[in-house]
C-alpha positions in Angstrom: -71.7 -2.6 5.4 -74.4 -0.9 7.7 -76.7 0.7 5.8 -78.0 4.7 7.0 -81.8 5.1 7.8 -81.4 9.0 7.3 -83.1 8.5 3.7 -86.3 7.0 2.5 -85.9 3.8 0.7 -85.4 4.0 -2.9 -87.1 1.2 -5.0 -86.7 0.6 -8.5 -87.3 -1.9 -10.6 -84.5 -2.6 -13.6 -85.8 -4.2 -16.8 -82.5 -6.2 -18.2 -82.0 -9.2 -20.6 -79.0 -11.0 -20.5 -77.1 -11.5 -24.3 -74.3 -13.1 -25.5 -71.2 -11.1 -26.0 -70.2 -10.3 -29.5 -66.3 -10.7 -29.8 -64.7 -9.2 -32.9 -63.1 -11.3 -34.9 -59.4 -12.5 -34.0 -56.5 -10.7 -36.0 -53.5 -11.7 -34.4 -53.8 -15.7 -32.7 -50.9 -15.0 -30.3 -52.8 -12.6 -28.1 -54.4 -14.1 -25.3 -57.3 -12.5 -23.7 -61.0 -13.1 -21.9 -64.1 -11.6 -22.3 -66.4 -11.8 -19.5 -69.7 -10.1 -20.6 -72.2 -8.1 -17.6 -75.8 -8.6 -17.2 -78.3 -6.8 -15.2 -80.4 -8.2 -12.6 -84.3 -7.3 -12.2 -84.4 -7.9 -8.6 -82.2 -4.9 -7.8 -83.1 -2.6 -5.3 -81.5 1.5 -5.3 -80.3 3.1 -2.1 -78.4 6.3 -3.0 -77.2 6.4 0.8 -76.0 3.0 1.0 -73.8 4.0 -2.1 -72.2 6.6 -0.3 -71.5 4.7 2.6 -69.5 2.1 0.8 -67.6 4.7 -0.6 -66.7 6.2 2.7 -66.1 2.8 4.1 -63.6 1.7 0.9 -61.7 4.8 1.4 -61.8 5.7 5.2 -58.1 6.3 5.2 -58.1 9.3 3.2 -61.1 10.9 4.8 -60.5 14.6 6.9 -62.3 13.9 10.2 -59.4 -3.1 -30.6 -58.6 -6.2 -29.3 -59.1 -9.7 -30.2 -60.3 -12.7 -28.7 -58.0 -16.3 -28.3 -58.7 -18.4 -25.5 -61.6 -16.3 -24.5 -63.8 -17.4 -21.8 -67.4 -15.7 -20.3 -68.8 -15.1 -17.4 -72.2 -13.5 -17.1 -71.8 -10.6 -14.6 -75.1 -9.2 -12.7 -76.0 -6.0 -10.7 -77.7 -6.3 -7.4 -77.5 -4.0 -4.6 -75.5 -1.0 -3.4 -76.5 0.1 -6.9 -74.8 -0.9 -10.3 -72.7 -3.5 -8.5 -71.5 -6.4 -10.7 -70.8 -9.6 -9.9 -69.5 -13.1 -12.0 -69.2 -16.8 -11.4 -65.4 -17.8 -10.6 -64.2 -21.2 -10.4 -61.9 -22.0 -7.5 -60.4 -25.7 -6.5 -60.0 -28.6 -8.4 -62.9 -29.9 -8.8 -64.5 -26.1 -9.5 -66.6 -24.9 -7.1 -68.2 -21.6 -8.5 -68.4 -18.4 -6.3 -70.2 -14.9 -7.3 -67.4 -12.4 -6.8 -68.0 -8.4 -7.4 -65.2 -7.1 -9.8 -63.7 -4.0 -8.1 -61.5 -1.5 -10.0 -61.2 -0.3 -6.7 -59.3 -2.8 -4.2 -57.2 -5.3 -5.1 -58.2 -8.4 -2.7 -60.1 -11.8 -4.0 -61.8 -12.7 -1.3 -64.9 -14.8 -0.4 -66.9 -16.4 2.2 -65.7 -20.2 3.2 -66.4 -23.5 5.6 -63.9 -21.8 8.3 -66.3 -18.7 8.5 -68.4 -18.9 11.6 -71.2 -16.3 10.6 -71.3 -16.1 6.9 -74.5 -15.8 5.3 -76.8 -18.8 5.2 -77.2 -17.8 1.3 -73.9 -17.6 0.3 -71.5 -20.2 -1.5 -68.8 -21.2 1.2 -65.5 -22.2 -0.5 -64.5 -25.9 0.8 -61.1 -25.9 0.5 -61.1 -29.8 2.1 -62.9 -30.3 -1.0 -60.1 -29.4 -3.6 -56.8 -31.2 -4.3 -54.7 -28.5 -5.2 -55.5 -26.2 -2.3 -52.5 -25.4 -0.5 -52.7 -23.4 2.8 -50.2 -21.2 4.3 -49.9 -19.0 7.5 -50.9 -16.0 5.9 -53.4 -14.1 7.7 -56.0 -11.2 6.1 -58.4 -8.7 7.6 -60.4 -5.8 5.8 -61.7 -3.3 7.5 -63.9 -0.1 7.0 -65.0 3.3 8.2 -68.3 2.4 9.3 -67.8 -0.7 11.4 -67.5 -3.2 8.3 -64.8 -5.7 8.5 -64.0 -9.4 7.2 -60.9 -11.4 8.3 -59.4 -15.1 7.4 -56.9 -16.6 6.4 -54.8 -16.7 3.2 -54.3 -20.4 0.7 -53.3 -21.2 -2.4 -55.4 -22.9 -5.3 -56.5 -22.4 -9.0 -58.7 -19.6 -10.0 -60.5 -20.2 -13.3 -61.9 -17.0 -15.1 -63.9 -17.8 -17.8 -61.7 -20.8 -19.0 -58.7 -19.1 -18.1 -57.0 -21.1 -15.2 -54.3 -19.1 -12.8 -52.1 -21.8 -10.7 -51.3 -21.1 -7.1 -53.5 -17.5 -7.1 -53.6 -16.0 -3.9 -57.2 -16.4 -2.4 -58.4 -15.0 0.9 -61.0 -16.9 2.8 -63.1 -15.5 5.1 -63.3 -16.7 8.9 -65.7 -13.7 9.9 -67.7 -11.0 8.3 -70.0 -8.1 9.3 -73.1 -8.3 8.8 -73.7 -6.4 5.6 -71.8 -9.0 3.4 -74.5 -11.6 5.2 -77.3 -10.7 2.9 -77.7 -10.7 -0.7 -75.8 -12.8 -3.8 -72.6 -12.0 -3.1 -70.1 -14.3 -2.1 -67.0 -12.5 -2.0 -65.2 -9.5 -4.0 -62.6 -9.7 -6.9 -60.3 -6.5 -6.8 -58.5 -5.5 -9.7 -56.6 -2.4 -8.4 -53.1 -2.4 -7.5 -51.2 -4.9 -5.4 -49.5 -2.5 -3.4 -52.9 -2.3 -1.6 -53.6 -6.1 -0.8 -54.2 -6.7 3.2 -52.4 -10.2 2.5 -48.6 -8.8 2.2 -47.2 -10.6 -0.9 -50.0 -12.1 -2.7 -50.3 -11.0 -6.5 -53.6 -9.9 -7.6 -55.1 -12.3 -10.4 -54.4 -9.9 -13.2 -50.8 -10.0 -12.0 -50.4 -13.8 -12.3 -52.7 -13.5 -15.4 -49.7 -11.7 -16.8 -46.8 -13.6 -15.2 -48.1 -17.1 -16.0 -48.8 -16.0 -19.5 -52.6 -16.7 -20.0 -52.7 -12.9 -21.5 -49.8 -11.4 -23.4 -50.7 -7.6 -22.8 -51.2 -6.2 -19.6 -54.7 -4.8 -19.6 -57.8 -5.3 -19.7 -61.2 -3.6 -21.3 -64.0 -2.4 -19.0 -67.7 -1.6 -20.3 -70.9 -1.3 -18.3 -74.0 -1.7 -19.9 -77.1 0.7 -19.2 -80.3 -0.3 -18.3 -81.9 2.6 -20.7 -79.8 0.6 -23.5 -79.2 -3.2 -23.2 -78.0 -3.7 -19.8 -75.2 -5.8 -20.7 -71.3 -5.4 -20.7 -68.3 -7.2 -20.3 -65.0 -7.3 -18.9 -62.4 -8.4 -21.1 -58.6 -9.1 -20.0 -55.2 -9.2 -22.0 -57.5 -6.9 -24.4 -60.5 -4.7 -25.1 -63.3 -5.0 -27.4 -63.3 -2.6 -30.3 -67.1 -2.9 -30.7 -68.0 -0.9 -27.7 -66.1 2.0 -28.4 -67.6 5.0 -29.9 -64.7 7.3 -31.4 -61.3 8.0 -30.4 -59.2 6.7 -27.6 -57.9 9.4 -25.5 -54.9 8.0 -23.3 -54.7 9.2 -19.7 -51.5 9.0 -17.3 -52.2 6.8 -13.9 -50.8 7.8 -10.4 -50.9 4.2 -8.5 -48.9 5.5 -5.6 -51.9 4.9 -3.5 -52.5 1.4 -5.1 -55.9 3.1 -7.1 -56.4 4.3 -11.0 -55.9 7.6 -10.4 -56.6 10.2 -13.1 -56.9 14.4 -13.5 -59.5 16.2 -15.0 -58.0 19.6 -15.8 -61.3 21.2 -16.1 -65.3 20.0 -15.1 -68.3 22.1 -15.6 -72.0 21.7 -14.6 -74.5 23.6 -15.2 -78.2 24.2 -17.5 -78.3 25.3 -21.3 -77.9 28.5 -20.7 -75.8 28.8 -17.6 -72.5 26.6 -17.0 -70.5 26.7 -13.7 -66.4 26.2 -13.9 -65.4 23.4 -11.3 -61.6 23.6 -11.9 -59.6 20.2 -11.8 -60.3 17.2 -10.3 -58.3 14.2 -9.4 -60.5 11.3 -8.8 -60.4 7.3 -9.2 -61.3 5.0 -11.5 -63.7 2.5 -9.8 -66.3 0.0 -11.1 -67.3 -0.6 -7.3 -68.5 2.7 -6.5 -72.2 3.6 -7.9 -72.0 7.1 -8.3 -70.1 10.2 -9.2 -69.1 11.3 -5.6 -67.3 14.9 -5.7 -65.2 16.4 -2.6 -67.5 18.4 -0.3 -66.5 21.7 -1.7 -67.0 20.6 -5.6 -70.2 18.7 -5.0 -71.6 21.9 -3.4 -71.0 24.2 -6.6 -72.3 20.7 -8.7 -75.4 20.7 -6.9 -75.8 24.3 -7.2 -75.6 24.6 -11.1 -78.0 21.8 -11.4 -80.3 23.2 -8.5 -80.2 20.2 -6.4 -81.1 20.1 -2.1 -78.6 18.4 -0.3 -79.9 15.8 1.6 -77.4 16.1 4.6 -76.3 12.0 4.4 -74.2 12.4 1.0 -76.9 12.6 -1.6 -78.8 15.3 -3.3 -82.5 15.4 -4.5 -82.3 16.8 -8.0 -85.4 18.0 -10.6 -86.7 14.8 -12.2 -87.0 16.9 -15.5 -83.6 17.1 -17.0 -84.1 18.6 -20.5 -82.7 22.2 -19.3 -79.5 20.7 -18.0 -76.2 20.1 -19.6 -74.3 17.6 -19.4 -71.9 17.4 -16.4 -68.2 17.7 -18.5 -65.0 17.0 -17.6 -62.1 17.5 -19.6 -59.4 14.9 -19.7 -55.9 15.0 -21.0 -57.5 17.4 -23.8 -60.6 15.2 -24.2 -64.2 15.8 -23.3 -66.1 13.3 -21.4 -69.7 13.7 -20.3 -71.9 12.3 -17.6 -75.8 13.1 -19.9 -78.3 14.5 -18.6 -80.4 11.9 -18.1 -77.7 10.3 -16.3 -77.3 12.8 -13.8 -80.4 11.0 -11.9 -79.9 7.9 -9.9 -83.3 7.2 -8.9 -86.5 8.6 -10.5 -89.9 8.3 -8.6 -92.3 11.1 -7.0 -88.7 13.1 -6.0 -85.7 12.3 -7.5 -82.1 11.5 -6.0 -79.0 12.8 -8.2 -76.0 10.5 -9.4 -73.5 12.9 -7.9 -72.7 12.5 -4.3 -70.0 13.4 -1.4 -68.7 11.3 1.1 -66.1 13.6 2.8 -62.8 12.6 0.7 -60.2 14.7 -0.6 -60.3 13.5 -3.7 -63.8 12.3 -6.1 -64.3 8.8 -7.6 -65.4 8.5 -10.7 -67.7 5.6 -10.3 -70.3 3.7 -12.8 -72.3 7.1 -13.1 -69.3 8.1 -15.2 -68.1 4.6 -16.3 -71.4 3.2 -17.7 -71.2 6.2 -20.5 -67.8 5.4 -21.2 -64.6 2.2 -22.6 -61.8 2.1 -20.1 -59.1 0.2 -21.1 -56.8 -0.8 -18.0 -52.9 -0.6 -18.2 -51.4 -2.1 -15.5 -47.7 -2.1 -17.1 -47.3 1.8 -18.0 -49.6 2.4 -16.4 -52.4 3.8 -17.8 -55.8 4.2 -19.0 -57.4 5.1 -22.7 -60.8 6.2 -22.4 -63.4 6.6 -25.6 -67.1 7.4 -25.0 -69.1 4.0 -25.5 -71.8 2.6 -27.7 
């Protein structure tokens, strides 16, 4: 997506190792499940603004003018650009050819750049579906686009999708033709969406955790998402037909879904913000789960009394400067299904340098997402049956 010059470029380096997952130990052999763990990448570059914009873009339409571990397979999943954006190595085609998708709580398309695509990046992986002998193409057309000028189009084929060892027969992949310009440039090669299929572009494709379901490769229908930190040891994993027990730091508080609009919608029934000694009420909030958004962005009206309590300047493109010294503020709570959940303090700072730029943003929606400056603190384990989430702070 195009990227705003309203805002100074943030630079920051991360400092990340990459370790081996840690799987408990399996209790039950007849549940099927696959972890794929998430490592950070040193490289990454922070832009606040460019966050926001991919959150308008996503969600244009809405804007007002303890599990165990059989037949596990992992893939090392890396952050690099637009923020805390993660990204693993899928095998498509027989033979594989490997592809870096970003895993998206929030759209439901798998996607990727290919031979047909006439102005793909010269750095990205181009699927070759000549080159596989179980490809099977089909009429089926796709095209994706956003609020601020974004878009990718192709055509829709058939073929095996290996994730981590776990191969899905005859998944629906989409493969680009044309892109914009901002999926030119960096590692990615395509996105892996893991929302509801009621919001695929390709009418009648199944997402992958769909035929990861049907075809049997996972005999419950969820899967376990943590993000690693960077203050911590940047690592974390997604793990599907399961969750992993070691990651979660208490109790598991379960949360009803609204998927009517294809997202993991939740409710907070109360948020507050504020310092130690002075807290501002926020009311409810209804907001989506999603791994593909880098911060906590608040409706207009919210993120003005957030920004408030914590004494933060709006910047006037979606994101705040905030105090870089955090120690008088309290953590930014939300109270769900009974449950408290906290964005920390130190949290509550996306970028630190000579000024600072806060985690919470706006982006003109009627509702918030609660993206990976929420997520990273907490263990979301996915239901796609009920559906539902449990949520349990992390460790």
């Amino acid at each position: 997506m195009k990227l705003s010059a309203s805002i100074f470029a943030l630079l920051a380096v991360a400092t990340f190792s990459s370790v081996d997952a840690a799987p408990a130990v399996s209790t039950d052999p007849a549940v099927k499940t696959l972890t794929i763990p998430l490592t950070g990448n040193p490289s990454y570059q922070r832009n606040a603004t460019s966050a926001v914009l991919k959150a308008r873009g996503k969600y244009n339409r809405f804007i007002n003018s303890a599990s165990t571990f059989a037949n596990t397979g992992t893939v090392p999943m890396i952050d690099y650009l637009y923020d805390v954006e993660y990204y693993g190595t899928v095998k498509v085609g027989t033979p594989a050819q490997s592809l870096k998708l970003d895993f998206d709580t929030g759209s439901a398309d798998l996607w990727f750049a290919s031979t047909l695509c006439t102005n793909c990046g010269s750095t990205q992986t181009k699927f070759d579906s000549t080159k596989s002998s179980t490809y099977v193409s089909s009429t089926k057309t796709w095209s994706i686009s956003y609020g601020d000028g974004s878009s990718a189009s192709g055509v829709v084929g058939f073929d095996t999708v290996n994730l981590g060892g776990l191969s899905i027969t005859g998944q629906g992949i989409e493969l680009a033709k044309k892109e914009a310009t901002a999926f030119q440039t960096g590692p990615i090669d395509g996105l892996l969406g893991l929302a509801f299929d009621s919001i695929i572009t390709a009418t009648g494709v199944k997402t992958p955790v769909d035929n990861l379901i049907s075809q049997g490769l996972i005999t419950s229908p969820v899967f376990g998402v943590y993000l690693g930190k960077q203050t911590t040891d940047a690592v974390g994993e997604y793990v599907f037909g399961g969750y992993n027990s070691n990651h979660i730091n208490g109790t598991l508080t379960t949360v009803p879904v609204d998927n009517s609009d294809g997202f993991w919608s939740i409710t907070a029934s109360a948020a507050t913000a504020g310092t130690t000694t002075t807290t501002t009420s926020l009311g409810a909030i209804e907001g989506i789960l999603d791994t593909g958004t880098t911060l906590m962005i608040f409706t207009n009206t919210i993120a003005t009394k957030v920004a408030k309590a914590y004494g933060a300047t709006d910047n006037y493109d979606g994101t705040y400067t905030i105090k870089c010294d955090t120690s008088s503020f309290a953590p930014l709570t939300f109270t769900i299904n009974g449950a408290k959940f906290t964005i920390p303090p130190a949290d509550l700072i996306y970028y630190r340098g000579s000024t600072c730029i806060a985690s919470f943003a706006y982006a003109n929606l009627p509702f918030a997402i609660f993206g990976d400056a929420f997520l990273k603190s907490h263990y979301v384990i996915f239901n796609q049956a009920v559906p539902n989430v449990q949520i349990a702070l992390s460790k």
